[in-house]
C-alpha positions as CSV (number, residue, x, y, z in Angstrom):
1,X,97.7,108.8,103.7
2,X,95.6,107.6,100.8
3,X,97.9,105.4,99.7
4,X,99.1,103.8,103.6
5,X,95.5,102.9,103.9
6,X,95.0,101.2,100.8
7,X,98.0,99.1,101.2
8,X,96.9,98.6,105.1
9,X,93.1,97.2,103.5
10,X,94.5,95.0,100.6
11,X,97.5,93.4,103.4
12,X,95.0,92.7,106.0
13,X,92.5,91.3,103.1
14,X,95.6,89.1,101.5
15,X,96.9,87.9,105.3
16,X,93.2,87.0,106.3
17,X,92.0,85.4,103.1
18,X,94.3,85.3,100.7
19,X,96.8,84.0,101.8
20,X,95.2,80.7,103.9
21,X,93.0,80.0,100.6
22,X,96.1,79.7,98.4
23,X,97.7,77.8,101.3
24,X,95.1,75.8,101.4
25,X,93.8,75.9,97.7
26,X,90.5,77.1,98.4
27,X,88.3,79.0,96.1
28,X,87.9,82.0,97.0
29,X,85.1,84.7,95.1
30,X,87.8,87.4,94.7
31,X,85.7,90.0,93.1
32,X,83.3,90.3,96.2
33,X,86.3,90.3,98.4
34,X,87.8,93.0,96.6
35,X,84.8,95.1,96.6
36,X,84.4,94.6,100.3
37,X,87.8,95.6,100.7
38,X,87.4,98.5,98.9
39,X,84.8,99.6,100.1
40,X,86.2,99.7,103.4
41,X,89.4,101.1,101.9
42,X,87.5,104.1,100.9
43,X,85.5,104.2,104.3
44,X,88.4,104.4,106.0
45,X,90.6,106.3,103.8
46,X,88.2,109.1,102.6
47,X,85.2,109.3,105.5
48,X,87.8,108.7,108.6
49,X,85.4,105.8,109.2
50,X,86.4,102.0,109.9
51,X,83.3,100.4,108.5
52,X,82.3,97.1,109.5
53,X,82.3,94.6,107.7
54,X,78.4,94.3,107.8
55,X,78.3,97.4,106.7
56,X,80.4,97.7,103.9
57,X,78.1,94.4,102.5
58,X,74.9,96.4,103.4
59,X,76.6,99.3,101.1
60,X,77.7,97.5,98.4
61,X,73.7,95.1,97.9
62,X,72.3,98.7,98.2
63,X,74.2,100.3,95.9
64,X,73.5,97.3,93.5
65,X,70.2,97.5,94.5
66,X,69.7,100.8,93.4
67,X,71.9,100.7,90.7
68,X,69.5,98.3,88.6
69,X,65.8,99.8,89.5
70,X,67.3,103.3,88.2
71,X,68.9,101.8,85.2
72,X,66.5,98.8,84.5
73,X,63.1,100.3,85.5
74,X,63.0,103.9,86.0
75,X,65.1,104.6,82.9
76,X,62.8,102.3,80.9
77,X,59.1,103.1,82.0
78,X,57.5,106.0,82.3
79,X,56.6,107.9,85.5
80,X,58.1,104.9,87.5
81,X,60.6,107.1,89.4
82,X,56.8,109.1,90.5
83,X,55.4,106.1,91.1
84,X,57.8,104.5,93.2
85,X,56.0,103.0,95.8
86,X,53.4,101.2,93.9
87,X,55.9,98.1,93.1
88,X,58.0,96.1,95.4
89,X,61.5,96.9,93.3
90,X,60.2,100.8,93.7
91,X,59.9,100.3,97.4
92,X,63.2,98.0,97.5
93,X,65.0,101.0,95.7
94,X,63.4,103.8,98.2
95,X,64.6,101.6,101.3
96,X,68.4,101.2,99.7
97,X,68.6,105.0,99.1
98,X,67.6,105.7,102.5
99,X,70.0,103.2,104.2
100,X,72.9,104.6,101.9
101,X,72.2,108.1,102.9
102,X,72.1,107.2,106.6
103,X,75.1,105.6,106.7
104,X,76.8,109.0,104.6
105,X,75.4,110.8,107.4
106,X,76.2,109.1,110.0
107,X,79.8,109.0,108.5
108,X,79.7,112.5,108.4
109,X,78.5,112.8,112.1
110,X,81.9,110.4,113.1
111,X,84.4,112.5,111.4
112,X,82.3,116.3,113.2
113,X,83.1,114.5,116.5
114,X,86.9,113.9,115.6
115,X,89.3,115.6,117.8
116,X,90.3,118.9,116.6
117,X,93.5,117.4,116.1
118,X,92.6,114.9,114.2
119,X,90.4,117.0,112.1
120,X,93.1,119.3,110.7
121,X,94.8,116.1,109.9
122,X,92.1,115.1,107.8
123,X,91.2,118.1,106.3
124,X,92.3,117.0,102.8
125,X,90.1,114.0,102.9
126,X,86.9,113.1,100.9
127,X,85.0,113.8,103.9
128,X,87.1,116.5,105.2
129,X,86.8,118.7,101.9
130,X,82.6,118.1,101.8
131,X,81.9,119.1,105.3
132,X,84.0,122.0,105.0
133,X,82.7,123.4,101.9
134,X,79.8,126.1,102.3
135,X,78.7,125.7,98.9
136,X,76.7,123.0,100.3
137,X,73.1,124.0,101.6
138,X,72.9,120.7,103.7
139,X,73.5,117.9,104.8
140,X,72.0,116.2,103.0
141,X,73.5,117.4,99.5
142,X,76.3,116.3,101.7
143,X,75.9,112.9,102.3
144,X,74.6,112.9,98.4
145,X,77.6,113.5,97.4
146,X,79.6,111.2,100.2
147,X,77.4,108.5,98.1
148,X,78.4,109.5,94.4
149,X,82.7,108.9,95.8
150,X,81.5,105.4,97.4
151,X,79.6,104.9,94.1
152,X,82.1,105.7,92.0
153,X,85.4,104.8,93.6
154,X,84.3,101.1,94.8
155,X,83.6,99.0,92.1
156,X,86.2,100.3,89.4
157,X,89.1,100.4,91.9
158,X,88.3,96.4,92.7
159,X,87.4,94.9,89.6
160,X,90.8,96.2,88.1
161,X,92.7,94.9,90.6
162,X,91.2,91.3,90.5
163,X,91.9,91.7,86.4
164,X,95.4,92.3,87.4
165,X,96.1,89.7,89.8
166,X,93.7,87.4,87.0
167,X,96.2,88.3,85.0
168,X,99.4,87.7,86.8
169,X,98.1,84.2,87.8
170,X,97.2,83.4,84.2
171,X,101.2,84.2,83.4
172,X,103.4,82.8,86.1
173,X,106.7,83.7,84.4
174,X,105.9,87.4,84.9
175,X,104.6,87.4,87.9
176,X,107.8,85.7,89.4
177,X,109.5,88.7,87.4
178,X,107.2,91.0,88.9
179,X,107.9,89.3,92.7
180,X,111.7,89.2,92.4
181,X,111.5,92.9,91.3
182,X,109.4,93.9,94.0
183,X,110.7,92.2,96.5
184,X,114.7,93.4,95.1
185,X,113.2,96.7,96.3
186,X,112.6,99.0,99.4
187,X,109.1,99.4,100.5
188,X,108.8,103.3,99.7
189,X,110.1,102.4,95.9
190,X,107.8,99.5,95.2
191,X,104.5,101.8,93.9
192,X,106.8,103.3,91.1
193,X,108.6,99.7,90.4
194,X,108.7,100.0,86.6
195,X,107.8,96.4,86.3
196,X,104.7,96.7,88.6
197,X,103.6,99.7,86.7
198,X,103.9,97.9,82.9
199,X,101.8,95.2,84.4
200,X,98.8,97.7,85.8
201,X,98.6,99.1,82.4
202,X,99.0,96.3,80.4
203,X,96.2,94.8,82.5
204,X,94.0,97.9,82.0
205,X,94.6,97.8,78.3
206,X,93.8,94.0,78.4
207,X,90.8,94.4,81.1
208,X,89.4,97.8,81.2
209,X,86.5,98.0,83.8
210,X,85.4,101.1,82.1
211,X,81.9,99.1,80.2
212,X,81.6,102.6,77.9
213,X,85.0,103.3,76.2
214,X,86.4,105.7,75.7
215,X,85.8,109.9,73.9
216,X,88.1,110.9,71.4
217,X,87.9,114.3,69.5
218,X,88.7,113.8,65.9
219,X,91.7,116.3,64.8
220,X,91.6,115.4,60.8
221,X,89.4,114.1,58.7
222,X,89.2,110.7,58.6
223,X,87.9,108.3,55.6
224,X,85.8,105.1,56.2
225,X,86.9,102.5,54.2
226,X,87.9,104.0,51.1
227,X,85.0,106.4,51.4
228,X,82.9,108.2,50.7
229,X,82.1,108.5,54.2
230,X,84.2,111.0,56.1
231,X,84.8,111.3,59.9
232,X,85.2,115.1,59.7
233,X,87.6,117.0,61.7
234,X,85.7,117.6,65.7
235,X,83.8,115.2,65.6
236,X,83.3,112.9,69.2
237,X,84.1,109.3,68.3
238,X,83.0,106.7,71.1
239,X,86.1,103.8,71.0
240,X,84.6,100.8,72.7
241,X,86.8,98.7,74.6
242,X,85.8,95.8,72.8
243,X,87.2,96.8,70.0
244,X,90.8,97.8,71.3
């Protein structure tokens, strides 16, 4: 189901918009349409909600919103987080949180009015698996973590797939190699086209929207140069992507 609804989003997305712009060789902002589309992927997909377009723009400028007062100010100065509403980005911040959380709880509210039906249908969904869990004391530690998936699902899941298609149209040769494959192929065996997966992880090697790296555990000592520094065996090594 995951999966249909993705490819549902990204069609409608490339019929609507990508499609005419190319036709018509518009530019289009393709990372803002992909995280639009994603986010309404993920609505639909994992809440049982079609969000609006309004709404999925509303999410994704509060999100952003929030995003940069926790990192840029609370993070950084003291008591700011207490504080809060003594500075217009503090107040800014409060209102984002407070839209985002209405929104997960008024998700949450759509998908407790389902049919029955439909509700053991979606039981296996993002939204299906919160509201049935008792581990949760309320709703509101619901719809907190409603916020952390559409947090942490959006922005990664677009910004990879505009590398790849960057990427494709930066190397026409294998992207016609990577059509006539696809297209050689019935619908249900596309997603595992070998062709189509070598270029998703050659993209993510190239591109990874992962800004931290990557952990490794050390299983030998390593030397540094030609010493005497050692990298013993256990330690955490931090591999920027940079640097790959």
């Amino acid at each position: 189901a995951m999966n249909v609804a993705c490819a549902e989003c990204y069609v409608t997305w490339i019929n609507k918009v990508l499609d005419p712009a190319a036709a018509n060789g518009a530019p289009i902002d393709v990372c803002s349409e992909l995280l639009r589309t994603t986010m309404a992927f993920i609505c639909r997909a994992g809440l049982c909600y079609e969000a609006s377009d309004a709404e999925c723009l509303r999410l994704l400028n509060d999100i952003e919103v929030t995003t940069q007062v926790v990192f840029r100010i609370f993070a950084m100065i003291p008591l700011s987080s207490t504080f809060w509403f003594a500075f217009a980005k503090g107040r800014e911040c409060h209102a984002a949180v407070n839209r985002t959380m209405a929104f997960a709880q008024k998700a949450l509210d759509h998908y407790r009015a389902l049919p029955p039906a439909t509700k053991r249908g979606a039981a296996t969904t993002i939204i299906g698996c919160i509201e049935a869990n008792p581990a949760y004391a309320s709703d509101e530690e619901r719809c907190a973590e409603i916020i952390t998936f559409l947090v942490g699902g959006h922005d990664t899941t677009a910004l990879q797939v505009a590398w790849v298609l960057s990427d494709l149209a930066h190397h026409p040769d294998e992207q016609a190699q990577l059509r006539a494959e696809l297209r050689a192929l019935p619908l249900d065996k596309r997603l595992t086209a070998p062709g189509l997966v070598a270029v998703i992880k050659e993209s993510m090697r190239l591109s990874p929207v992962a800004a931290g790296g990557s952990l490794r555990e050390v299983k030998r000592d390593f030397l540094i140069g030609n010493g005497p520094e050692v990298v013993t065996t256990g330690s955490i090594v931090v591999m920027p992507n940079a640097l790959l």
